[in-house]
C-alpha positions in Angstrom: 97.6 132.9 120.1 101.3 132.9 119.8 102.2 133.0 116.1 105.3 131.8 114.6 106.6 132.6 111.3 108.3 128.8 109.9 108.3 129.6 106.2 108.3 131.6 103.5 105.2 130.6 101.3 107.2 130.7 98.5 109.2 127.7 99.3 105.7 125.3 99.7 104.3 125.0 96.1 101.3 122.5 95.3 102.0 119.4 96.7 104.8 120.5 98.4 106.1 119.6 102.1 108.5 120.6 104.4 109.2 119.7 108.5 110.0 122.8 110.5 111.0 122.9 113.9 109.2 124.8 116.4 110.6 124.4 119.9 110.6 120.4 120.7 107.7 119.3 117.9 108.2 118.3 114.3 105.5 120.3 112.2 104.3 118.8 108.9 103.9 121.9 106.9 101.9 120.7 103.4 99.9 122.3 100.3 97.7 119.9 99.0 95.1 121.0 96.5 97.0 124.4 97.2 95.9 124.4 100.5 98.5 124.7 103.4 97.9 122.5 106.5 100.3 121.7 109.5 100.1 118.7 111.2 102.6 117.3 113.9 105.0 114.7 111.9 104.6 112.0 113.9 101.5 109.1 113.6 100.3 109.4 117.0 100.3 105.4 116.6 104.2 104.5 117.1 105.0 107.8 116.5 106.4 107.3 113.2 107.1 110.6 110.6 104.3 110.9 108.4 106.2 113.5 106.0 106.1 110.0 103.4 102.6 109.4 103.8 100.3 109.8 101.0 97.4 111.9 100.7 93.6 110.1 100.2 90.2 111.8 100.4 91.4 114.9 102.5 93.2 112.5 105.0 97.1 111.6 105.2 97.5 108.0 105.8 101.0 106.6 107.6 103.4 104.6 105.5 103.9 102.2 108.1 100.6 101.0 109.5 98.4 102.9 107.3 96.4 105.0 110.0 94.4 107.8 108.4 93.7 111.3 109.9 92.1 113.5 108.2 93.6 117.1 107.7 91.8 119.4 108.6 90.6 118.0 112.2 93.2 115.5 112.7 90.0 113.0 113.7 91.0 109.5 113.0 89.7 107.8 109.9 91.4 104.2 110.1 93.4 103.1 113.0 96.3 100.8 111.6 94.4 98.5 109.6 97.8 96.9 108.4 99.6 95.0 108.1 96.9 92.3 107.3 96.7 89.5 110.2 98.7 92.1 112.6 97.3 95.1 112.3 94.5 94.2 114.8 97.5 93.5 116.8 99.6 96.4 115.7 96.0 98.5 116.7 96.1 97.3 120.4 99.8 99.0 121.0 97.9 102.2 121.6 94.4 103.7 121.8 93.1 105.8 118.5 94.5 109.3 119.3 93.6 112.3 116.8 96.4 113.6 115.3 97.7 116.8 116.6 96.9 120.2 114.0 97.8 123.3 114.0 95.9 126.6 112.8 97.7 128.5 110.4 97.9 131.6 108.1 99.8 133.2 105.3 100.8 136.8 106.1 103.0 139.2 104.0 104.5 136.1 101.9 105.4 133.7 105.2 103.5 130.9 106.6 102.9 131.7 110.9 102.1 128.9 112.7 100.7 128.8 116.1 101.8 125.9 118.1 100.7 125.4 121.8 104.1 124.9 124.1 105.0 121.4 125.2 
């Protein structure tokens, strides 16, 4: 594993979240529950950021097409049951993909990240 310090732990209080950069990817860094998770920052629906989305029953749903992937696993929950009428539509633009997650750990006050290369 090649682990990468993105932030100081400090600077992600409960219910915090902040995107970091870590070579071409987006990373979703957020403490929910004050628990830290990473997640890439894009629905792997339309690719969408999901940095907006809201947090329900240990899954982060999409703010466009309300997808659901849970946090932990990134194992799809919904797959874009809206808008109502399209999203059956809207669910045929791609296959349901998992959403990309990261492991993580806190060490000496930062938050190391280890993110596969592209």
């Amino acid at each position: 594993m090649a682990w990468i310090k993105v932030l100081s732990a400090n600077a992600l209080g409960s219910g915090a979240r902040e995107v970091v950069k870590v070579g071409k990817r987006n990373i979703l860094l957020l403490n929910h529950d004050n628990q830290i998770y990473a997640v890439e920052n894009s629905c792997p629906h339309l690719k969408l950021p999901l940095k907006s989305g809201k947090i329900k029953d240990g899954a982060i749903v999409c703010s466009f097409h309300r997808s659901a992937f849970d946090l932990s696993s990134g194992e799809v929950k919904t797959w874009c049951p809206w808008p109502p009428g399209v999203g059956k539509l809207l669910s045929m633009v791609s296959e349901a993909k998992t959403l990309p997650v990261f492991p993580l750990r806190v060490e000496e006050g930062n938050i190391l990240v280890d993110v596969p290369e592209e």
